[in-house]
C-alpha positions as CSV (number, residue, x, y, z in Angstrom):
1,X,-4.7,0.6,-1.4
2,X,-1.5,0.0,-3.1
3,X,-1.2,2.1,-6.5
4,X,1.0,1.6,-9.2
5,X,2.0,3.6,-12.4
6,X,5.6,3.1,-15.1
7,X,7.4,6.3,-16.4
8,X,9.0,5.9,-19.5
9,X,12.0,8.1,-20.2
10,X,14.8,8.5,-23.3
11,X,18.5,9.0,-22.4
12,X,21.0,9.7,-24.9
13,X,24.4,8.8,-24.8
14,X,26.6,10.1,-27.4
15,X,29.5,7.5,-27.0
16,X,29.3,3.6,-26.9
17,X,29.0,2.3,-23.1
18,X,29.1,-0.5,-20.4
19,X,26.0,-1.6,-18.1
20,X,26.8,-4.0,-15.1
21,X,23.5,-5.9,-16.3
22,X,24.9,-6.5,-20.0
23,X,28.4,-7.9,-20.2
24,X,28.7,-6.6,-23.6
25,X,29.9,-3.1,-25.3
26,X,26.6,-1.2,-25.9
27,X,26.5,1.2,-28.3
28,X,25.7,5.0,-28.9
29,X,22.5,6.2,-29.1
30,X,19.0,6.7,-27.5
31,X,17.9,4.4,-25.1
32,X,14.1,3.9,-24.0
33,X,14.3,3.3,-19.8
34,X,10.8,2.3,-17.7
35,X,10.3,3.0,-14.1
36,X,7.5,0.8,-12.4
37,X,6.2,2.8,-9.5
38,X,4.2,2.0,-6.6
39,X,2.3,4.3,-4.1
40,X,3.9,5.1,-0.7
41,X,1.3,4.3,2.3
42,X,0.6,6.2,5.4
43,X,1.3,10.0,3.7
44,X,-1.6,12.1,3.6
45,X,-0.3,13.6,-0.1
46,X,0.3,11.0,-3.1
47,X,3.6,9.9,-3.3
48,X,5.5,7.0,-5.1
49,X,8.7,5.1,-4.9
50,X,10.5,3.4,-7.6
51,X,10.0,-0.7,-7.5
52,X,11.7,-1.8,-10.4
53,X,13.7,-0.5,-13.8
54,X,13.9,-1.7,-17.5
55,X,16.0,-0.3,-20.3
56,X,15.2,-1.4,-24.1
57,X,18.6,-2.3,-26.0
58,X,19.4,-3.8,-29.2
59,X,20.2,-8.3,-29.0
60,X,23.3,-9.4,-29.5
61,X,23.8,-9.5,-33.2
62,X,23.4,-11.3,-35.4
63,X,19.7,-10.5,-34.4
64,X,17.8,-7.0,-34.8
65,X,15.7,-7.1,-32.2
66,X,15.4,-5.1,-29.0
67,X,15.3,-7.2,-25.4
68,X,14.5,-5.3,-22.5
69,X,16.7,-5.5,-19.7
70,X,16.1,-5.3,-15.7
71,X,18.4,-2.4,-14.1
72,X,19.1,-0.2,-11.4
73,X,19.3,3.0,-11.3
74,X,22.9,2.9,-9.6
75,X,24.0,0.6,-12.6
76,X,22.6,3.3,-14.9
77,X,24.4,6.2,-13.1
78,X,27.7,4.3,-13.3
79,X,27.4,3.4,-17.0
80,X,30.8,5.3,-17.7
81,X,28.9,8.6,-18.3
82,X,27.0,11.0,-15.8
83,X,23.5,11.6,-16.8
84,X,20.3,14.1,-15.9
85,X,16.9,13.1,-16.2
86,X,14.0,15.0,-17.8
87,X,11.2,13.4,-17.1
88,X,8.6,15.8,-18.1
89,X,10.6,16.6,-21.8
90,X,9.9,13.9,-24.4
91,X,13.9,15.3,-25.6
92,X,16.5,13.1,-24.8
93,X,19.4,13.6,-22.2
94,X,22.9,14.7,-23.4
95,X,25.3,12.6,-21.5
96,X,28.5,14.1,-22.6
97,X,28.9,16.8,-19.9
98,X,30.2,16.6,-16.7
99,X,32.1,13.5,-17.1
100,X,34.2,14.4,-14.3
101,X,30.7,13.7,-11.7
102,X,31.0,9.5,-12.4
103,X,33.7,9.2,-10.0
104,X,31.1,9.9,-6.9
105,X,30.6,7.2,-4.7
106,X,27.6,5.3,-4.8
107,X,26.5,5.9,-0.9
108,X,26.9,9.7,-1.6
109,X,24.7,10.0,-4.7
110,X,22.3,7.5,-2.8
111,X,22.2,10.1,0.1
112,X,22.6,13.0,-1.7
113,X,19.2,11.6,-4.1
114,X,17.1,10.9,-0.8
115,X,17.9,14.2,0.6
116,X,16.5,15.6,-2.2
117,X,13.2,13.7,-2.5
118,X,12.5,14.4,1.1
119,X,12.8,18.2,0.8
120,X,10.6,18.0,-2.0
121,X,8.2,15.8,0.2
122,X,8.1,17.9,3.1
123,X,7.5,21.0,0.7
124,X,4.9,19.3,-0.5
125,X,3.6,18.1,2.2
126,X,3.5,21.9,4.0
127,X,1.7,23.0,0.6
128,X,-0.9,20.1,0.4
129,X,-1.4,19.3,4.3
130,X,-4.2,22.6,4.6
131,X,-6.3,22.4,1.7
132,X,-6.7,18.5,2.8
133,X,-7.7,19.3,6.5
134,X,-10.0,21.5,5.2
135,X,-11.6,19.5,2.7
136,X,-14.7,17.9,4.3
137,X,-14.9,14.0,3.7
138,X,-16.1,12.6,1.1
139,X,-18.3,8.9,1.3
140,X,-16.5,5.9,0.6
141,X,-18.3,5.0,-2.6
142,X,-16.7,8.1,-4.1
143,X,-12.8,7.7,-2.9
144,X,-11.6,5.7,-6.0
145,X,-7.6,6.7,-6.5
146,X,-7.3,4.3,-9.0
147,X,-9.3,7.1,-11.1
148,X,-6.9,10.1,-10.1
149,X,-3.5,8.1,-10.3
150,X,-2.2,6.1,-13.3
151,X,-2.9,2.3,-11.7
152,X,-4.9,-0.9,-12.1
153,X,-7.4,-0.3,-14.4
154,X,-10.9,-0.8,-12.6
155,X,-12.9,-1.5,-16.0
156,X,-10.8,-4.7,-16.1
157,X,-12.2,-5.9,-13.3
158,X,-15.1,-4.3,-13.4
159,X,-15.8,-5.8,-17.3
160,X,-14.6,-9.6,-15.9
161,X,-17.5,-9.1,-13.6
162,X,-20.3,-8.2,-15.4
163,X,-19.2,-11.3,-17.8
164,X,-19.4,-13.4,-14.6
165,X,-23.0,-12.6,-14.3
166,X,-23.9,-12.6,-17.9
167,X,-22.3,-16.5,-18.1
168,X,-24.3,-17.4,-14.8
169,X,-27.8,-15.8,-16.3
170,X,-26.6,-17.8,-19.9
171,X,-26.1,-21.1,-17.8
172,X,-29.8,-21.5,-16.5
173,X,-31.9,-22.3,-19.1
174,X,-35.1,-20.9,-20.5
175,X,-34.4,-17.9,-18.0
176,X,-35.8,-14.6,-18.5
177,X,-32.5,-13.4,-17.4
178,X,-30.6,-14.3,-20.2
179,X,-32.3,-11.7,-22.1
180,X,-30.4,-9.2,-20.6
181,X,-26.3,-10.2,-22.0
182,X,-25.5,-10.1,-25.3
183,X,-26.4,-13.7,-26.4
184,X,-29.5,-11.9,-28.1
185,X,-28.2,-8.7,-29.6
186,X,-25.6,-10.3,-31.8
187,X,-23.2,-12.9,-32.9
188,X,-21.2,-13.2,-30.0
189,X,-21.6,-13.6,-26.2
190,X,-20.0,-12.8,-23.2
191,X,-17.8,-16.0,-23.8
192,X,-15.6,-13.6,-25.8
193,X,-15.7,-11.0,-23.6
194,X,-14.4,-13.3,-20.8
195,X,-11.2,-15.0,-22.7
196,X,-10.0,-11.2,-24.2
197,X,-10.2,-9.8,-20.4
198,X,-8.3,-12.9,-19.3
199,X,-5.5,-12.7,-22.0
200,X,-5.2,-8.9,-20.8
201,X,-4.9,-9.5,-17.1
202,X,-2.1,-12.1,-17.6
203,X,-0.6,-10.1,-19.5
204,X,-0.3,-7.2,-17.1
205,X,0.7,-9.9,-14.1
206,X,2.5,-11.9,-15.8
207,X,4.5,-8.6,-16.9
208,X,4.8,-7.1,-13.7
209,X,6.3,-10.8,-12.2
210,X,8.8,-10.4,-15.3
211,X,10.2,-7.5,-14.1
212,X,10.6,-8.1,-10.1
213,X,11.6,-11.8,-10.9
214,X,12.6,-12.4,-14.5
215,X,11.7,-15.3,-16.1
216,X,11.5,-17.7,-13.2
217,X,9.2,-15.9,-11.7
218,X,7.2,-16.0,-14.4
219,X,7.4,-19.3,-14.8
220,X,7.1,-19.8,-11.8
221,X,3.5,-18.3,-10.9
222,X,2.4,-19.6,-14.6
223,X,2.6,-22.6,-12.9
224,X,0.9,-21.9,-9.6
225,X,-1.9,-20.5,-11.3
226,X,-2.4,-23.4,-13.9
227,X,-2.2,-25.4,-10.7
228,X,-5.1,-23.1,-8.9
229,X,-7.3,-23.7,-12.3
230,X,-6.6,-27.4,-12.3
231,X,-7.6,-28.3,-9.1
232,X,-10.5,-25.3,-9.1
233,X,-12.0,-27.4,-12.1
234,X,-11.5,-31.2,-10.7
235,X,-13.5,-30.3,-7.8
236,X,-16.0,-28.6,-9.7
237,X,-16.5,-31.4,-11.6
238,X,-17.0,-34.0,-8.5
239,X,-19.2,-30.9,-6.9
240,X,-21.4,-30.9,-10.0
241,X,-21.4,-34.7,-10.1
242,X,-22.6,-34.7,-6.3
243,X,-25.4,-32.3,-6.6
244,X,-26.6,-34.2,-9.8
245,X,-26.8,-37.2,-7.7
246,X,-28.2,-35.4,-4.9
247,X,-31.0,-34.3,-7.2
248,X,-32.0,-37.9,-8.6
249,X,-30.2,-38.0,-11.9
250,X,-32.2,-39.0,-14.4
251,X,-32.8,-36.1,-17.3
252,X,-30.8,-33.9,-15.4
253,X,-27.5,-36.3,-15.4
254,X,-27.8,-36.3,-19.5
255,X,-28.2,-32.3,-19.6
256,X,-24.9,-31.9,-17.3
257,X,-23.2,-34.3,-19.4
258,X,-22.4,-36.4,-15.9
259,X,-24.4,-39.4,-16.5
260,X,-20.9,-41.2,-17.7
261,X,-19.4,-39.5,-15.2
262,X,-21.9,-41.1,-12.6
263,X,-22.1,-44.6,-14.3
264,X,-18.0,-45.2,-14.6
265,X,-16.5,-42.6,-12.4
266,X,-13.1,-44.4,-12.7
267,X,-12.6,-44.2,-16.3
268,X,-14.1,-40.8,-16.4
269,X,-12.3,-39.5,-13.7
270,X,-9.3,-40.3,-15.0
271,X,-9.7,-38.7,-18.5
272,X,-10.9,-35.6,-16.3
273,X,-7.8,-35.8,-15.2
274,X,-6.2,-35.1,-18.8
275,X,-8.5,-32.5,-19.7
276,X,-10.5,-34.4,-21.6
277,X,-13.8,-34.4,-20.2
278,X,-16.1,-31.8,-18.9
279,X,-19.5,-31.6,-17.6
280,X,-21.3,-29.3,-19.0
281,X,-20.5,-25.3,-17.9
282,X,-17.2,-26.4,-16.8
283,X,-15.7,-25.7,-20.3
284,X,-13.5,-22.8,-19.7
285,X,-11.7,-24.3,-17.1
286,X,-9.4,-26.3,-18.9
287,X,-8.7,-24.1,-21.6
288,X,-7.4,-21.6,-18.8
289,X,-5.1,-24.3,-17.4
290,X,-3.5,-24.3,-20.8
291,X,-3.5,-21.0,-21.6
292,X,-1.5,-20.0,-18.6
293,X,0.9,-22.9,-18.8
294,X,1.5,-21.4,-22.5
295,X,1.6,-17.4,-20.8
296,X,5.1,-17.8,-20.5
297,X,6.9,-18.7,-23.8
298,X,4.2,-16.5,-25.3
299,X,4.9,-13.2,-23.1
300,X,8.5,-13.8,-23.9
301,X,7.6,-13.5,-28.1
302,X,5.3,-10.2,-27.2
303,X,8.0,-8.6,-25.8
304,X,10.4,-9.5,-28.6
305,X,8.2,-9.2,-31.2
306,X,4.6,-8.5,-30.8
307,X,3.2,-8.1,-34.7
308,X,4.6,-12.2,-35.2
309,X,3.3,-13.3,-32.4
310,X,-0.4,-12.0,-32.9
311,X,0.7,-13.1,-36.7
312,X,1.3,-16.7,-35.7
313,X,-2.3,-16.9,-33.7
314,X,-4.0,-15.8,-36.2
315,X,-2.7,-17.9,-39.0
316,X,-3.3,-20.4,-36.1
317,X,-7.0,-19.5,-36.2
318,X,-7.3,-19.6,-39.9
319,X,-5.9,-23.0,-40.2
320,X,-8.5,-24.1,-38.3
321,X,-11.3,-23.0,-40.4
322,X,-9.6,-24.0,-43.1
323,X,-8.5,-28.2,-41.9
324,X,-11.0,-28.4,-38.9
325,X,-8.3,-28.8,-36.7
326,X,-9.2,-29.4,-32.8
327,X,-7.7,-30.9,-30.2
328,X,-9.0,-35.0,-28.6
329,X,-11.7,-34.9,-26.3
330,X,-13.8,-37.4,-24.6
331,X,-16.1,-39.3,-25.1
332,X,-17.7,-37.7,-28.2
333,X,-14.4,-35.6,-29.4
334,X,-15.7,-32.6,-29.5
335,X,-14.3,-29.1,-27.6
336,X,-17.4,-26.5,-26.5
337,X,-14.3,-23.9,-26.9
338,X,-12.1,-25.2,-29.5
339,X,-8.7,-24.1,-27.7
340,X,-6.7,-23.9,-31.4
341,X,-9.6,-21.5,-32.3
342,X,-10.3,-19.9,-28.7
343,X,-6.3,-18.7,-28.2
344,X,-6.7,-15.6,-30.7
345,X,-9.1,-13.7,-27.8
346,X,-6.3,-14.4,-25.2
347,X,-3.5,-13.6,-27.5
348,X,-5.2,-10.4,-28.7
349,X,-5.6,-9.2,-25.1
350,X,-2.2,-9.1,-24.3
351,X,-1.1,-8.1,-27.6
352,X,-3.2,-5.1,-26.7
353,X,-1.4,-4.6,-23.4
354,X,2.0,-4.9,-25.1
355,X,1.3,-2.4,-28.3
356,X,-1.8,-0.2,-26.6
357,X,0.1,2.8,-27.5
358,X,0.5,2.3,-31.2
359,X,-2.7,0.2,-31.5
360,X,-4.7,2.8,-29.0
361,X,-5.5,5.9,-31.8
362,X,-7.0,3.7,-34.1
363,X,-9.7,2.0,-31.7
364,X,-10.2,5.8,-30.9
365,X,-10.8,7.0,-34.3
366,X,-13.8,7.9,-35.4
367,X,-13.4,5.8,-38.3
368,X,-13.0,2.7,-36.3
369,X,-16.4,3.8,-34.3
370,X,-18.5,4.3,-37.6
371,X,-17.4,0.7,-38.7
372,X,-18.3,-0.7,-35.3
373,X,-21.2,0.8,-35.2
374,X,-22.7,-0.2,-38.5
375,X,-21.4,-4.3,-37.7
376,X,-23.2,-3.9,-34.9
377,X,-26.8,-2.5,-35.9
378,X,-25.8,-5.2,-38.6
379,X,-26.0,-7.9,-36.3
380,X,-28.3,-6.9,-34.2
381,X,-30.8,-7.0,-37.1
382,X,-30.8,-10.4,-38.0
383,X,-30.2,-11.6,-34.3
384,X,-33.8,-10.0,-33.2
385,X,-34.8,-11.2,-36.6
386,X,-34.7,-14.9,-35.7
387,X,-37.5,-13.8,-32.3
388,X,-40.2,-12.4,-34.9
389,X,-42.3,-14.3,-36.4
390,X,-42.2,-14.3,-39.4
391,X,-38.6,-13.0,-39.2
392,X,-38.5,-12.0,-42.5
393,X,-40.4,-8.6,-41.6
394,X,-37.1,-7.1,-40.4
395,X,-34.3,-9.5,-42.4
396,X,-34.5,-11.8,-45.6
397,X,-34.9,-15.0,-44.8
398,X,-31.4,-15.9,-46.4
399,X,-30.2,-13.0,-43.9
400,X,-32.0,-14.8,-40.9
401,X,-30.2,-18.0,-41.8
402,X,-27.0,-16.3,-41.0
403,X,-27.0,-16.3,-37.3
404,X,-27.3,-20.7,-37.4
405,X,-24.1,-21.0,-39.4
406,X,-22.2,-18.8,-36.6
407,X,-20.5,-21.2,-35.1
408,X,-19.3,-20.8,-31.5
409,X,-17.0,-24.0,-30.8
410,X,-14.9,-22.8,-33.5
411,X,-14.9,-18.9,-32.9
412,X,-17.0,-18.4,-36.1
413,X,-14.8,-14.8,-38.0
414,X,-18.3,-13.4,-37.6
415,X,-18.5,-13.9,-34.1
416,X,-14.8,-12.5,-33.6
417,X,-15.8,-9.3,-35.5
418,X,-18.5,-8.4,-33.7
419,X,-16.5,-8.6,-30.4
420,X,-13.7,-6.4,-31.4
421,X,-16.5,-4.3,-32.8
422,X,-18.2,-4.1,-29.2
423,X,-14.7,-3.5,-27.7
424,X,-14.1,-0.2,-29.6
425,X,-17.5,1.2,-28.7
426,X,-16.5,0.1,-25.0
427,X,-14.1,2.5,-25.2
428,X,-15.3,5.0,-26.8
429,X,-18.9,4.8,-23.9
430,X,-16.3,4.3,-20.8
431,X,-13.3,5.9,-20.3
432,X,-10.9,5.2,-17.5
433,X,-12.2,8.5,-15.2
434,X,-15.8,7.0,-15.5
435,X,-17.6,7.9,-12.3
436,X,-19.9,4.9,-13.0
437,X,-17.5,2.7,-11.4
438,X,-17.7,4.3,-8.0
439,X,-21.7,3.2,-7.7
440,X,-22.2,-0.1,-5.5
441,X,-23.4,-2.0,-8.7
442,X,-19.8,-1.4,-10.2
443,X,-18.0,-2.6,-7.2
444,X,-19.9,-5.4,-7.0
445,X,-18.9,-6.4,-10.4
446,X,-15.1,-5.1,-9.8
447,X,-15.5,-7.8,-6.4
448,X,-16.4,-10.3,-8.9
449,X,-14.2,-9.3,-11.2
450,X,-11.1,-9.7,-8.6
451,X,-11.7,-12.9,-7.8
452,X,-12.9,-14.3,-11.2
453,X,-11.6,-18.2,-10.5
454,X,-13.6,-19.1,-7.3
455,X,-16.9,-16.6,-8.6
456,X,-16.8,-19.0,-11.8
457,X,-16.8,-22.1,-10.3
458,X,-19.7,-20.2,-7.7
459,X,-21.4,-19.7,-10.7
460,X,-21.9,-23.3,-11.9
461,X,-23.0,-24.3,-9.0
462,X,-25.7,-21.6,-8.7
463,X,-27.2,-21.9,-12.1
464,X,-26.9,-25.7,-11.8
465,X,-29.1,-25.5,-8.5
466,X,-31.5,-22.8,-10.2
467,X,-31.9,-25.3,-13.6
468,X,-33.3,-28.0,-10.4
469,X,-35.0,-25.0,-8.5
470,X,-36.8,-24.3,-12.3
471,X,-37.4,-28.1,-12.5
472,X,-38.8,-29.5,-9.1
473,X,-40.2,-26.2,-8.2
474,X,-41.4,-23.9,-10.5
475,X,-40.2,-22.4,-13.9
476,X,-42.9,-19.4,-13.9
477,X,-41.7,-16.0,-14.6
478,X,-41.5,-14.6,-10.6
479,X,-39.2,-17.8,-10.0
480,X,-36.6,-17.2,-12.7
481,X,-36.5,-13.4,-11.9
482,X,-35.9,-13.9,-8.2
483,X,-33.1,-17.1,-9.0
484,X,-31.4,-14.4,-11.4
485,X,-31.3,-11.6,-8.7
486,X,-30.8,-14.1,-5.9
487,X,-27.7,-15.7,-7.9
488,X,-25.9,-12.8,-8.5
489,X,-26.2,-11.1,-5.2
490,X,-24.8,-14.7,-4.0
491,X,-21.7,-13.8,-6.5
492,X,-21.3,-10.3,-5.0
493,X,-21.7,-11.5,-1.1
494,X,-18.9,-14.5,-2.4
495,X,-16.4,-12.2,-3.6
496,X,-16.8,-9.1,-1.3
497,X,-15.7,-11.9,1.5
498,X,-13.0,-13.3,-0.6
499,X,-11.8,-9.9,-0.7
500,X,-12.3,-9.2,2.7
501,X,-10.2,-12.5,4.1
502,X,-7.1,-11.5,1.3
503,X,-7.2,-8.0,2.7
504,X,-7.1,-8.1,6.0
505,X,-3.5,-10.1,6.9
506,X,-2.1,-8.0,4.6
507,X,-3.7,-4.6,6.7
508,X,-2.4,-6.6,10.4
509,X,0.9,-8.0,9.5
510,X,3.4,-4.8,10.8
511,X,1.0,-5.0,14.0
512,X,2.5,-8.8,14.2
């Protein structure tokens, strides 16, 4: 499994200087350069190569901001001046000595630089190579080198997963299994959970397609992506529409919200076609196709400056609990997941990726974890308040009342606190090393979590069929119990052979 890591490195140069990738006179002063890395396959000691190289520098005036660059190391080594890294010294590197070593060739520094790593290879190979042949095996469930080497980050996925399930159990209704997400321990749901994750994983590929490809391949896999969504939802709503027909209609047609859909399927079809109409469950879907078409203009202000693009979403959000604003729907105008409201969760997930560093010691404080804490016993209060009867033996009535004005179309403030207070006790319960995510429970949900679009649509389809199962059949206590387990080992059996199918070409193709 391919691993990947960035090294981030200051170089000083002490005069102003000329970059083959900028056509103008840079000048002195430090300079921030990042190194994406991958793993190198086949050695039995880790080892990475270098994939692809960005350097921070100051915008042509008159603007003040910093754009970051692609490079290559060769282009940095013949910026006029000779330089020596120091990658394990935060200090930076003096360039003004040895000026006389820039007039070396290219191939010879090039030859002279893999000489070098390969020495240092085969030392370490000579050091490593016993103490691996006699360490006894360990079982696959515990080889996770995502967990030893800076990588993707397996709660991602892992978290994306678990929301997968949790919307699935949420979708059938009156199930017992819904009592185990967070729909009844506070104001918000795994909804929120779902849009944050996805704002941070386009963030991160979106980022990593900006630096191999620059902005057209950005733009272009936005594009293929909003594509994949677009088409994953039209035939998701024809499947739903099918099975509803299948299943007699009736009641079932107005709870699905495909009763118009099955009476004019023209005119519906083709406002399905703008976005406009949904069956019910199928919400998300075009919000995604938005979002991503958006990714790109949006990763190209995080970049530039972060703080005023999370500044223009949320003033974003506020205007729409302050005018109502929304976008046309059909037939009844009205959006499940308000997308002016919804953006904030995405935009906030790759605001996180882009300033993690600086915004990272405050979710860790224990300040921030008191705070959570507190909102959410808050919360949880008056959300198992509204089960007791009378309720007002835990909250106030008043108190109790609460939890009806949260509004989830709109993203109710209440409902966007108590994520972000969930997310810093996330981190605080499950850091990156957590062994948890070895068990077969957490790879399940890191399967799911993988391939998120096609599990989704899976999803609606199962808790659709379990709503009929609870209807024609049964809708006793053993019956929603074994549809819950049933579904969600469906989703894990789904995914593990979606997985399977992508892997595998990619292991055969140098036997081709």
């Amino acid at each position: 499994m391919t691993m990947t890591r960035s090294r981030r490195e200051t170089v000083l140069f002490k005069h102003p200087f000329r970059i083959a990738s900028v056509e103008r006179l840079l000048p002195a002063g430090s300079y921030e350069v990042v190194t994406d890395e991958e793993s190198m396959e086949g050695l039995s000691f880790p080892s990475f190569r270098p994939v692809a190289t960005m350097m921070m520098v100051p915008a042509p005036p008159p603007s003040s901001f910093v754009e970051m660059i692609t490079i290559s190391s060769i282009d940095l080594a013949d910026s006029r001046e000779p330089m020596r890294w120091r990658s394990d010294s935060d200090a930076p590197v003096d360039f003004d000595k040895d000026r006389g070593a820039a007039s070396r060739t290219d191939v010879r520094r090039t030859l002279a630089e893999i000489e070098r790593i390969a020495k240092v290879l085969r030392g370490r190979h000579r050091q490593l190579e016993p103490k691996l042949l006699a360490t006894p095996a360990k079982p696959l469930v515990s080889a996770l080198p995502e967990l030893k080497e800076p990588g993707r980050d397996l709660r991602i996925d892992a978290c994306r997963g678990i929301a997968l399930w949790c919307i699935f159990l949420d979708h059938v209704p009156n199930n017992i299994g819904s009592w185990l997400t967070l729909r009844n321990y506070g104001f918000s749901d795994t909804a929120e959970v779902f849009m944050f994750v996805s704002g941070v994983t386009c963030a991160l590929a979106y980022g990593k397609a900006h630096a191999r490809g620059g902005w057209t391949g950005v733009i272009g896999r936005t594009l293929r992506r909003s594509w994949d969504i677009y088409a994953a939802f039209l035939l998701l709503t024809l499947a739903c529409a099918i099975v509803v027909y299948l299943a007699g209609g009736g009641r079932l047609a107005d709870e699905t919200n495909t009763r118009i859909l099955l009476e004019y399927p023209g005119a519906t079809l083709a406002h399905a076609a703008i976005l406009q109409y949904r069956p019910v469950n199928t919400d998300v879907l075009p919000l995604f196709v938005v979002f991503h078409l958006l990714f790109a203009p949006l990763l190209w202000l995080l970049l530039r400056v972060p703080n005023v693009a999370l500044g223009a979403s949320l003033l974003l959000y506020s205007l729409v609990h302050v005018f109502g604003w929304t976008v046309p729907a059909w037939p009844n105008n009205v959006w499940f997941f308000n997308p002016l409201a919804w953006q904030v969760l995405v935009v906030l997930g790759a605001w996180c990726i882009t300033e993690g560093k600086r915004f990272g010691p405050w979710m860790t404080s224990r300040t921030a974890l008191v705070l959570a804490v507190l909102y959410l016993a808050f919360s949880l209060t008056i959300a198992l308040g509204l089960s007791i009867k009378p309720p007002e033996v835990l909250v106030p009535q008043t108190l109790a009342k609460l939890l009806y004005l949260v509004d989830k179309s709109d993203l109710d403030p209440l409902r966007l606190l108590h994520f972000i207070a969930l997310a810093i006790l996330a981190v605080w319960l499950v850091p990156r090393t957590w062994r948890g995510l070895t068990t077969p429970v957490m790879r399940g949900a890191i399967s799911c979590g993988e391939n998120s679009l096609a599990i989704y649509c899976l999803g609606v389809l199962l808790a659709l069929a379990s709503h009929i199962a609870l209807v024609s059949i049964s809708d006793g206590l053993a019956m929603q119990i074994a549809l819950s387990l049933a579904g969600i080992l469906v989703m894990i059996a789904a995914a593990t052979l979606l997985s399977l199918i992508r892997i595998k070409p990619r292991q055969q193709s140098p036997l081709a």
